[in-house]
N, C-alpha and C positions, 0 to 999 in steps of 0.2 A: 811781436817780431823781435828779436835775437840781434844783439849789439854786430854780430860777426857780419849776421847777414847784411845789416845795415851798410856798414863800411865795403861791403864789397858790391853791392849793388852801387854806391859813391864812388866807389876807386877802379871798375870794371876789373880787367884781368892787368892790371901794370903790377900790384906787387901780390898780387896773388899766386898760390902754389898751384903745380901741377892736378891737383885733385881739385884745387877748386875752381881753376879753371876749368876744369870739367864739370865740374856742381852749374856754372855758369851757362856753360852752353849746354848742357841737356834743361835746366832751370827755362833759360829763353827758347827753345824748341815747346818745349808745355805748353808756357805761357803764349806762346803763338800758335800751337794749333787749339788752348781753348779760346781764344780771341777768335779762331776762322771758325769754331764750331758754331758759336751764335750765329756766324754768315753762314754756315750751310743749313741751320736748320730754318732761317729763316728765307732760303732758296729753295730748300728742298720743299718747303710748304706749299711755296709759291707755284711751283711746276706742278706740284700735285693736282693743288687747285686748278690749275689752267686743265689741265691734262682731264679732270672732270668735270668742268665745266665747259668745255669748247669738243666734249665725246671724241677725243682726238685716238684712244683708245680702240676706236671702231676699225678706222684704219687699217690696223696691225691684227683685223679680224677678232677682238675680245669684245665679247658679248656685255660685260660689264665693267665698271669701273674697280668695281670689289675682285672681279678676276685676272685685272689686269695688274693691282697691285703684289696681288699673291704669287700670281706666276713672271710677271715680269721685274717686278722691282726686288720684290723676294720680303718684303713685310705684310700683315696679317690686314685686313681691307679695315678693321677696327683702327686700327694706328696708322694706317694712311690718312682716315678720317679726323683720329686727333690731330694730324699736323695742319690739317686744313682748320679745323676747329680754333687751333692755338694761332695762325694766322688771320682767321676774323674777329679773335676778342683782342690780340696783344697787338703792341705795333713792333716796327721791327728795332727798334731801339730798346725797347722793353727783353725781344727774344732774344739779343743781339748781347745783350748784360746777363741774363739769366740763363742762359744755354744749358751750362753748370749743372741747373733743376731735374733738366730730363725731360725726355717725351711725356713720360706718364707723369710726374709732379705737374708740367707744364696743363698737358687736356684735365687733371684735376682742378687746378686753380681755375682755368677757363669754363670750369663748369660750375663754379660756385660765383654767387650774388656778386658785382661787382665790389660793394662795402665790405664783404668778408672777405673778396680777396686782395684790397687793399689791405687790410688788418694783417693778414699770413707775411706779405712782401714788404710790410715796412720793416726796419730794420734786418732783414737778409731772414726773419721768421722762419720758413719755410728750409732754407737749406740746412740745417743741421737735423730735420726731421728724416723720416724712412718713410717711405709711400704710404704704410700702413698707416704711420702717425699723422701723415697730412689728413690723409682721407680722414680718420677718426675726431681729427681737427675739426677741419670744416665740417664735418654730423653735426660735432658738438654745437658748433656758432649757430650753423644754421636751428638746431633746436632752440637755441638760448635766442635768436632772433625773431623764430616764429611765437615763442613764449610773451616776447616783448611787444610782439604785435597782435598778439591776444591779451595783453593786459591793457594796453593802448585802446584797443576796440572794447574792451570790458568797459573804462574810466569813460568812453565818447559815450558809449549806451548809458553806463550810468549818470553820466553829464546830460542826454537827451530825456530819458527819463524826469527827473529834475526837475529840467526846466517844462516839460508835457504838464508835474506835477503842478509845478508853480504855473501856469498860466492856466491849469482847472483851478486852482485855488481860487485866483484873480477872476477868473468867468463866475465861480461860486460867489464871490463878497459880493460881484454887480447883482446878482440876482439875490442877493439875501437884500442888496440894500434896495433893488426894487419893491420886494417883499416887507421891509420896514413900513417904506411909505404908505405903499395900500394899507398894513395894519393900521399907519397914525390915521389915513383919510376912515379906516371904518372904527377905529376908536371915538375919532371926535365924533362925525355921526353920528353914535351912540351915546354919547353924552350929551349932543343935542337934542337927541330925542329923551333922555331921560327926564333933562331940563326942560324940555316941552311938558311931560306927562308931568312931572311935578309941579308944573306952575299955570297946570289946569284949574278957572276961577268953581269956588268950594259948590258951588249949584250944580256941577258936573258929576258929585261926588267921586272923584277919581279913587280915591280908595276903599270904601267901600263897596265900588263898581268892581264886580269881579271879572270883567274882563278888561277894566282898567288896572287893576292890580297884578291880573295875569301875565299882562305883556310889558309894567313895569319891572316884573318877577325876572321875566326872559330877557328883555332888555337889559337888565344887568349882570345876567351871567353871562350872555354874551360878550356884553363889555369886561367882566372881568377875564374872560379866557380871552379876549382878543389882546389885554393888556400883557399876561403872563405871557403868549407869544409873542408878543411885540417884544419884552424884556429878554427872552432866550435869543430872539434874532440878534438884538441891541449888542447881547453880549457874544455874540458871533464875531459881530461886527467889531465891537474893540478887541478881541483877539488877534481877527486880520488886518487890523490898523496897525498892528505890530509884527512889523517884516520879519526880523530876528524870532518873533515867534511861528512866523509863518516858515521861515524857514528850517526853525529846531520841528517842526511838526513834519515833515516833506524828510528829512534824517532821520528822525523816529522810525519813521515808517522801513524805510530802508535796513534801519538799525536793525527791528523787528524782524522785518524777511532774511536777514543774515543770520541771525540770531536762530530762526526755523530752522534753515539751511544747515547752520551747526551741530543741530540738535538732531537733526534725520543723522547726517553724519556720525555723529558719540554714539546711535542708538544699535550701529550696521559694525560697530568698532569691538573686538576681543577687552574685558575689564579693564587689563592691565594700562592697552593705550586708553582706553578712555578714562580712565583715571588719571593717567600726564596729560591729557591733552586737555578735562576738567579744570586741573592746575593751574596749567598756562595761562586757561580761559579769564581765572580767577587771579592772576597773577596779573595782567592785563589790563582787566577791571579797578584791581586796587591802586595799579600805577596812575589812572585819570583820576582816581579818585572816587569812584565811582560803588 
């Protein structure tokens, strides 16, 4: 705002010229009829509304409220509709500041998410736009919002996933470490019966009895395969003893399905991108170190 203007807005018309006292009063007639247009348009809303909602319309013999705006008010039954629409989202302090926007700025704004139309109206956003550009505005937010609530929803699933993973993990260790124990109970078992058969007195002849030597034969292969699985389970078990490895195994796996994912991708891709996008890949990889 302009040093001149300033001082004569300060000094009203005492030493101002003929011309600018006239600047002044066409200047104050503007500015008061756009101050009364926020009151009319947040009256004219309001009649609208009344006028279809209490079919007052009928009266005066109109069959609709869409026919009553067209023929009797002389606007399109769509834009009577915004003004009632911009009357149940905005209050009238809001319509009463914003007038300025316009019918159609206004039922635009009143049609998008409140959060994005907070966004547009902070800092006066919206008015220096064109209808085209609001509209193409809010497209935009609203894309870049639902994007943002599809990656949202992506990181919960992949977060529910997860944890689905980690608590089969945890259900898997109980049952391997069930699984431990019956091997120790049928390991010792078998080493008691070995220690049996071996400390058979020599008039038994246990080894030369060939069905005493038979079933010490069996007896200890048994025993030894029960030992080798006991040992594979054992080592189940200290792997899952280690969260951080329980956890890098549950990421792996993930890692791997993204990894597929990428790979269908490169395979459906023209050389050239798949060759930058190889790159990237590899470019990526050498940044973790990997």
């Amino acid at each position: 705002m302009n040093e001149v203007f300033n001082q004569l807005m300060l000094g009203g018309e005492v030493s101002a010229s003929e011309e600018q006292r006239r600047f002044l009063q066409v200047h104050n007639e503007i500015m008061y009829c756009g101050n009364m247009a926020g009151q009319f348009v947040v009256e004219l809303a309001r009649n609208l509304k009344k006028m279809k909602d209490a079919e007052l319309y009928t009266a005066a013999g109109f069959s609709s409220f869409g026919k009553y705006a067209e023929d009797a008010v002389g606007i399109k039954e769509r834009q009577a509709y915004n003004y009632i629409k911009i009357l149940d989202e905005f209050t009238d302090e809001f319509l009463q500041s914003n007038a300025k926007l316009g019918i159609t700025k206004l039922s635009l704004l009143a049609s998008a998410p409140e959060d994005i139309r907070s966004k547009l109206t902070e800092n006066a956003a919206s008015d220096e736009m064109t209808v085209r550009e609001l509209k193409a505005r809010i497209e935009e937010l609203e894309r870049e919002k639902e994007q943002h609530t599809e990656q949202l929803s992506m990181l919960e699933t992949e977060k529910e996933d997860a944890a689905d993973k980690l608590k089969k993990t945890e259900k898997e260790t109980q049952e391997e470490r069930k699984k431990a124990k019956k091997l120790e109970e049928e390991r010792d078992a078998l080493k008691r019966k070995i220690e049996e058969i071996e400390s058979l007195p020599p008039t038994v002849e246990k080894i030369e009895n060939p069905e005493t030597a038979a079933e010490l034969e069996k007896t200890k292969k048994a025993l030894s395969a029960a030992e080798e699985e006991l040992a594979a389970v054992t080592k189940k078990l200290e792997i899952a003893a280690d969260q951080n490895l329980v956890k890098f195994k549950v990421k792996f796996e993930d890692l791997q399905t993204v990894l597929n994912e990428i790979l269908e991708l490169l395979a459906e891709m023209e050389q050239e991108k798949k060759t930058k996008c190889k790159a990237a890949l590899r470019s990526v990889m050498e940044e973790y170190g990997l």
